[in-house]
N, CA, C and O atoms as CSV, one atom per row, in Angstrom:
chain,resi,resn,atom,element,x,y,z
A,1,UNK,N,N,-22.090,-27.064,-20.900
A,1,UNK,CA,C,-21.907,-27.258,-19.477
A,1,UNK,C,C,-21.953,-28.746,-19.150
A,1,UNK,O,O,-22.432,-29.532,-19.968
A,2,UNK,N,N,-21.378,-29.237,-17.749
A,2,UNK,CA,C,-21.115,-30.824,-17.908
A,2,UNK,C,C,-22.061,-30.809,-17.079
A,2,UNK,O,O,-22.333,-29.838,-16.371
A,3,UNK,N,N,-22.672,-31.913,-17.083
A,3,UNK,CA,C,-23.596,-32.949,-16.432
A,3,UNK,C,C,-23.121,-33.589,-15.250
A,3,UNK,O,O,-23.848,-34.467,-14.786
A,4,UNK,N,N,-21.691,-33.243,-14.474
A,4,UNK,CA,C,-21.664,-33.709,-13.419
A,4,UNK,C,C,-21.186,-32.169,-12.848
A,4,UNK,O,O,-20.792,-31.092,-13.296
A,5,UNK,N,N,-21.489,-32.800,-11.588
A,5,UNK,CA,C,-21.493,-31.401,-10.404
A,5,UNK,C,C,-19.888,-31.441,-9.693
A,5,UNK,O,O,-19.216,-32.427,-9.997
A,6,UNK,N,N,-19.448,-30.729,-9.047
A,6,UNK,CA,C,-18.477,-30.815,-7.988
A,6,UNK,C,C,-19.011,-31.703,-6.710
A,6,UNK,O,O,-20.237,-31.759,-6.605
A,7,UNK,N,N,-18.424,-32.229,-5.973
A,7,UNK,CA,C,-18.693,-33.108,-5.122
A,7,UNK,C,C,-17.335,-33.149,-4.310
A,7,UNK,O,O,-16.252,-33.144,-4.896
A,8,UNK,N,N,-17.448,-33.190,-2.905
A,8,UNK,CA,C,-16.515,-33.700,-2.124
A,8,UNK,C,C,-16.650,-35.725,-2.556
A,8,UNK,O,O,-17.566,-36.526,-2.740
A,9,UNK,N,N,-15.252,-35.757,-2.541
A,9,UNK,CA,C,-15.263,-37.844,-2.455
A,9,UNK,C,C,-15.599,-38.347,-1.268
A,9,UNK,O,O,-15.672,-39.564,-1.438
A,10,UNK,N,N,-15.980,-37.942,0.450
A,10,UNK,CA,C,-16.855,-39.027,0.894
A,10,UNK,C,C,-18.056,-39.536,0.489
A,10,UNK,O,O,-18.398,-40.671,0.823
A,11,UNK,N,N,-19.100,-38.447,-0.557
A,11,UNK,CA,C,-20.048,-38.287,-0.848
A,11,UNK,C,C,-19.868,-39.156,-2.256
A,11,UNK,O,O,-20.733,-39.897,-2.723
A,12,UNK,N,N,-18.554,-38.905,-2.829
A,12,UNK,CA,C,-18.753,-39.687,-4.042
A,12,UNK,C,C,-18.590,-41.391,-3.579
A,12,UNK,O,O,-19.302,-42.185,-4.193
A,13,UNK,N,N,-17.738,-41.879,-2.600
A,13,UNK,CA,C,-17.673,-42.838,-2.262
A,13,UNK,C,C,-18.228,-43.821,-1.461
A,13,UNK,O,O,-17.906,-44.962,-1.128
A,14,UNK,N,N,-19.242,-42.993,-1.221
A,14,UNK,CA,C,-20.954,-43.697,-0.803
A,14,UNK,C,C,-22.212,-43.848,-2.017
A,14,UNK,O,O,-23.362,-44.288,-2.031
A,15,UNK,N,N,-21.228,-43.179,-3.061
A,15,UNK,CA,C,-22.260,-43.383,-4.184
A,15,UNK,C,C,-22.016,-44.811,-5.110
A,15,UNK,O,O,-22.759,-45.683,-5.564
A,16,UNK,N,N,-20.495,-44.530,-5.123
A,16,UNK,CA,C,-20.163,-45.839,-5.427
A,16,UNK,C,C,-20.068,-47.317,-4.637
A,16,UNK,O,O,-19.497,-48.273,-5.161
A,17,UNK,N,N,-20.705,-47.390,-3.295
A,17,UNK,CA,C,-20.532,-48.470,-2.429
A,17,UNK,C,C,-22.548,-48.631,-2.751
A,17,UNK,O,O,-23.088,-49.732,-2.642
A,18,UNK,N,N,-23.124,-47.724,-3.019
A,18,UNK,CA,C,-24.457,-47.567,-3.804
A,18,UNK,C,C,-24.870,-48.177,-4.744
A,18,UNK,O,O,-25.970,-48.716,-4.622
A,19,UNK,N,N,-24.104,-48.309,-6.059
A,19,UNK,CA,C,-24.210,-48.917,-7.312
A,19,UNK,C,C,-23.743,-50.246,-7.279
A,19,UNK,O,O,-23.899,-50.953,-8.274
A,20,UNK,N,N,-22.932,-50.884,-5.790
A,20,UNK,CA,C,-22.520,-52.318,-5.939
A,20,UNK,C,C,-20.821,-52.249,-5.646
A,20,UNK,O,O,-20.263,-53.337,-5.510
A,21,UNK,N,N,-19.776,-50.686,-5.518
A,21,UNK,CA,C,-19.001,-51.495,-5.108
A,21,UNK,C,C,-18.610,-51.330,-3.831
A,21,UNK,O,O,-19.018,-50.480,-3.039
A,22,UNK,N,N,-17.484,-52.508,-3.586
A,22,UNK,CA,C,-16.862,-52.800,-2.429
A,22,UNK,C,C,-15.602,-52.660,-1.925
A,22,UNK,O,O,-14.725,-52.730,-2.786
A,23,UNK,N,N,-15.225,-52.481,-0.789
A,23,UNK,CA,C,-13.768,-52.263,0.027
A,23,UNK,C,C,-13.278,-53.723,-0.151
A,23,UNK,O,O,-13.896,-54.692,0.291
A,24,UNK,N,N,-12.119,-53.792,-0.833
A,24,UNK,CA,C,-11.106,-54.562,-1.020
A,24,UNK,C,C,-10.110,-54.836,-0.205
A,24,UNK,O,O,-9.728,-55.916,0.247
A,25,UNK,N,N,-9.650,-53.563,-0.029
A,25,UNK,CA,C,-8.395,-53.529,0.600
A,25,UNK,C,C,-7.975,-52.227,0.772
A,25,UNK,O,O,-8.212,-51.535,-0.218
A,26,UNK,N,N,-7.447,-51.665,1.661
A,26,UNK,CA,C,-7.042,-50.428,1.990
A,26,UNK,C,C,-5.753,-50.130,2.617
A,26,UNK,O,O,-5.375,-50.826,3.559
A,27,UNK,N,N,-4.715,-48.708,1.978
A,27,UNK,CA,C,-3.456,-48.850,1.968
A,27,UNK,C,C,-3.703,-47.396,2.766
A,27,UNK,O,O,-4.827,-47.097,2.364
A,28,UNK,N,N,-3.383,-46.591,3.450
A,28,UNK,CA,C,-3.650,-45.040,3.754
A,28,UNK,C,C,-5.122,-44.406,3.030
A,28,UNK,O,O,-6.276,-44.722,3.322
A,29,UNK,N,N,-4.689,-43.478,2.065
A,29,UNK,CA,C,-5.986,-43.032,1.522
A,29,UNK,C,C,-6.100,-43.987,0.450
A,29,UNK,O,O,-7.263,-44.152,0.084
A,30,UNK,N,N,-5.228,-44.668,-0.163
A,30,UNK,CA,C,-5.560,-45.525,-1.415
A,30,UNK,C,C,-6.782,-46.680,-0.649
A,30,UNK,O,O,-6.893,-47.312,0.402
A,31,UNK,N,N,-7.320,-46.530,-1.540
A,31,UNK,CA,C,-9.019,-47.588,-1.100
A,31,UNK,C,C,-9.074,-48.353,-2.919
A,31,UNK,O,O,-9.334,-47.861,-4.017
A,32,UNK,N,N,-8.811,-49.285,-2.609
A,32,UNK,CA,C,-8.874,-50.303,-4.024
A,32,UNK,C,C,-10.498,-50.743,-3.919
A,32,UNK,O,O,-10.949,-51.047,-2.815
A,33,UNK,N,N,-11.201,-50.762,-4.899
A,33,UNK,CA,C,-13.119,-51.136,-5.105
A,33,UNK,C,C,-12.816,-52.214,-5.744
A,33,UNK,O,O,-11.697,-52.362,-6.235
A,34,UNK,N,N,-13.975,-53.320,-5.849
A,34,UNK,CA,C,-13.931,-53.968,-6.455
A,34,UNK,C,C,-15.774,-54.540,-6.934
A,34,UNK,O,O,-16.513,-54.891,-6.015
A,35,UNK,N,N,-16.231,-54.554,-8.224
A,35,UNK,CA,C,-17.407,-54.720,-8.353
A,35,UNK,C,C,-17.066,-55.922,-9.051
A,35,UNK,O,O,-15.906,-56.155,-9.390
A,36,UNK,N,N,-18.285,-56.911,-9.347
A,36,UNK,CA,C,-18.408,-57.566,-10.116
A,36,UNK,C,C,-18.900,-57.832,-11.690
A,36,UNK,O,O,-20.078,-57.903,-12.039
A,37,UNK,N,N,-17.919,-57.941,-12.425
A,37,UNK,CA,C,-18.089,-57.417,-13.620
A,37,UNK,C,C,-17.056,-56.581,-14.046
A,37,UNK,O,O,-16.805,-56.860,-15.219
A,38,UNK,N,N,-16.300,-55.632,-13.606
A,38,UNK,CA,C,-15.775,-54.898,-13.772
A,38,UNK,C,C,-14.206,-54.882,-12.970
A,38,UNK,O,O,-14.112,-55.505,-11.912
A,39,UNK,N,N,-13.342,-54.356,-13.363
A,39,UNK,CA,C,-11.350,-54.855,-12.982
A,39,UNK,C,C,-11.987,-53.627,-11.760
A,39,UNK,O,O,-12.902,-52.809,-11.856
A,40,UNK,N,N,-10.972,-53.973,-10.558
A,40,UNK,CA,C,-10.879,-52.911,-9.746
A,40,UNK,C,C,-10.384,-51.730,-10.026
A,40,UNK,O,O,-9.676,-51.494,-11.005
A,41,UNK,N,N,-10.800,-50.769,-9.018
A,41,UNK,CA,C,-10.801,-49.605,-9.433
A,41,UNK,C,C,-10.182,-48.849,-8.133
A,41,UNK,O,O,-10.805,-48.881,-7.072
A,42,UNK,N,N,-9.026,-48.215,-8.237
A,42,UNK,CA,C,-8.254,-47.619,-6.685
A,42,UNK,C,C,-9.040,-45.973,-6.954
A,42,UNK,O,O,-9.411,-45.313,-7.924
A,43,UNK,N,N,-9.007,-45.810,-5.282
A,43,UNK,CA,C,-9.915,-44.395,-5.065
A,43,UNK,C,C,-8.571,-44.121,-4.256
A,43,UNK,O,O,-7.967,-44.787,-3.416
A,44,UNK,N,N,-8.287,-42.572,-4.987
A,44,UNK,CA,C,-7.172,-42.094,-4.163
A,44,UNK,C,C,-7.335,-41.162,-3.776
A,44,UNK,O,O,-6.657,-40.240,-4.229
A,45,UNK,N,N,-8.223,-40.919,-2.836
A,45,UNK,CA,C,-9.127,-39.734,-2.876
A,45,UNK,C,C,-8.985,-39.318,-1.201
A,45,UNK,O,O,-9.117,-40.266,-0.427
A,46,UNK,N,N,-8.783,-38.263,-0.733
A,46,UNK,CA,C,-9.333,-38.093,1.043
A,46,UNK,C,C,-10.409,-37.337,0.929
A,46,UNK,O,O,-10.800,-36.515,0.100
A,47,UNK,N,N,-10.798,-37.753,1.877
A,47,UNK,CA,C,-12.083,-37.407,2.675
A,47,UNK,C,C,-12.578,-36.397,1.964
A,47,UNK,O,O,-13.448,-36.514,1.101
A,48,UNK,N,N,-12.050,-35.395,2.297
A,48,UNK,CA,C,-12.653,-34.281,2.628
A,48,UNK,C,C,-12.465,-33.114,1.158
A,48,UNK,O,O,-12.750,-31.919,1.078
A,49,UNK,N,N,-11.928,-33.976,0.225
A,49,UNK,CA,C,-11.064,-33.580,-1.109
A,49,UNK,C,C,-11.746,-33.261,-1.862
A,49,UNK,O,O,-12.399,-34.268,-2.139
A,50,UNK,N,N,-12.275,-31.980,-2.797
A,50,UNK,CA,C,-12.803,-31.968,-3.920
A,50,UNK,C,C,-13.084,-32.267,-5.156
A,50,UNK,O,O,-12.280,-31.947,-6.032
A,51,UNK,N,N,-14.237,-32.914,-5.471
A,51,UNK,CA,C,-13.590,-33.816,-7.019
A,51,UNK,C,C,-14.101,-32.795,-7.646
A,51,UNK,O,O,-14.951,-32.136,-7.047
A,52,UNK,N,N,-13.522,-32.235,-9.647
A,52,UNK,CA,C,-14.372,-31.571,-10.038
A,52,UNK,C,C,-14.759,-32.387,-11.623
A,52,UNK,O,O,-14.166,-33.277,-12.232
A,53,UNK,N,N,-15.604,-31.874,-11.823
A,53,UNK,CA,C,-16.611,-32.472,-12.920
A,53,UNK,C,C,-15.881,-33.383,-14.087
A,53,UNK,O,O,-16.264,-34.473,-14.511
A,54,UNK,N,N,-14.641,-32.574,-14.512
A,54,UNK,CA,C,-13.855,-33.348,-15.498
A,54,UNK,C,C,-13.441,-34.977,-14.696
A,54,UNK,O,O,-13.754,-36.049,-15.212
A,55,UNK,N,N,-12.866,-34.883,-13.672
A,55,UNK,CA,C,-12.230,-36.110,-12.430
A,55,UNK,C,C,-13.758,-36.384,-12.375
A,55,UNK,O,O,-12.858,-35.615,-12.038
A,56,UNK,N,N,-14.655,-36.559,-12.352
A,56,UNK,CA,C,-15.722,-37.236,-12.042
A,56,UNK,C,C,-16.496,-37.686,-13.441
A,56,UNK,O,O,-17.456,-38.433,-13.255
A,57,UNK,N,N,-16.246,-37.380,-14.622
A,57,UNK,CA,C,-16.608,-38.058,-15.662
A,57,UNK,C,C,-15.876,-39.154,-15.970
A,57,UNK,O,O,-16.230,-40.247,-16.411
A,58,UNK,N,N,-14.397,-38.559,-15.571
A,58,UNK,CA,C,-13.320,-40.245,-15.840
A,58,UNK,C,C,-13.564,-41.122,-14.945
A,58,UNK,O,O,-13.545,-42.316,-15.244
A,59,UNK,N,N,-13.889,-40.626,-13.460
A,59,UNK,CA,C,-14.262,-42.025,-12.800
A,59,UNK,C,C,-15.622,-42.793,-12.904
A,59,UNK,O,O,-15.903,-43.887,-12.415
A,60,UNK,N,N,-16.259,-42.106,-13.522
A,60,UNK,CA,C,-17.379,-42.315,-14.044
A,60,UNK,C,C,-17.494,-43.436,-15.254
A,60,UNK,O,O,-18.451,-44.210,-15.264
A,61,UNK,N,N,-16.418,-43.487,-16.326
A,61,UNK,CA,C,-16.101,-44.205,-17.137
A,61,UNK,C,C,-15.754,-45.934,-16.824
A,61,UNK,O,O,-16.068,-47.040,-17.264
A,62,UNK,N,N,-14.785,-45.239,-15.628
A,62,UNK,CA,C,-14.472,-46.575,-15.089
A,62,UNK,C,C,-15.155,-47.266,-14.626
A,62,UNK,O,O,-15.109,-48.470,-14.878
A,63,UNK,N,N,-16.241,-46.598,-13.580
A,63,UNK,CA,C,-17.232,-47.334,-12.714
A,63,UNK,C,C,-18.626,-47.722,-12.600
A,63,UNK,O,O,-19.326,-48.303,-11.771
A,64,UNK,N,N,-18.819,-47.008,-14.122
A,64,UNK,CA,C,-20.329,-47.297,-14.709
A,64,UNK,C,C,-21.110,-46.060,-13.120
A,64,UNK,O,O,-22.137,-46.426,-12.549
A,65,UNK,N,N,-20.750,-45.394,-12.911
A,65,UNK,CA,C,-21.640,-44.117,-12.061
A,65,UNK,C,C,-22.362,-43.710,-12.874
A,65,UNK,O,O,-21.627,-43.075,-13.629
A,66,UNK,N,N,-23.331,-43.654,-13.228
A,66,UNK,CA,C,-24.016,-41.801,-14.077
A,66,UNK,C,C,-24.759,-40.607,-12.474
A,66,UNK,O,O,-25.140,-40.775,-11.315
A,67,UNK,N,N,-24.598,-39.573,-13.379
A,67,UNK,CA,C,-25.394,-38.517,-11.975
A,67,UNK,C,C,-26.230,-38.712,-11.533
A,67,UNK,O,O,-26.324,-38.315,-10.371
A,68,UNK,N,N,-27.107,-39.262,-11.987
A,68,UNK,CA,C,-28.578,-39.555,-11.032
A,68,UNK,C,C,-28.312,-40.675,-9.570
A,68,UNK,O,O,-29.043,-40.912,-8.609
A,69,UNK,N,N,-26.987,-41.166,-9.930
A,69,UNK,CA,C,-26.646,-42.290,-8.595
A,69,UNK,C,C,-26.024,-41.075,-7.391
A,69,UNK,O,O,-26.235,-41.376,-6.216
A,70,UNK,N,N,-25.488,-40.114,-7.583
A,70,UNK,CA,C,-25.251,-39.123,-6.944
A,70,UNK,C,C,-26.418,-38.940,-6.230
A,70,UNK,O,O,-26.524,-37.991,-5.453
């Protein structure tokens, strides 16, 4: 069983403004992050959208998240 949960992305995208990153720039739903240390990272995500566990381990990869920042 995976270690990450289902999550709507407003919830994931307060987790990641949590760990350090930031609004760059914003196109419609495309929201480009940008941390330091790390290449930006585009969230193409709406609101109200379901992420599920597999989509949340890959962004996870990218963004240095683990679950406990959830």
């Amino acid at each position: 069983m995976s270690q990450w949960p289902s999550i709507k992305s407003k919830r994931l995208l307060v987790a990641l403004f949590g760990i350090g990153w930031g609004l760059k720039r914003q196109s419609g739903s495309h929201r480009t992050l940008s941390r330091e240390g790390w290449p930006d990272f585009v969230f193409a995500f709406h609101d109200g959208e379901e992420i599920g566990p597999r989509m949340l381990a890959r962004i996870a990869k990218h963004t240095g998240l683990t679950p406990k920042d959830l």
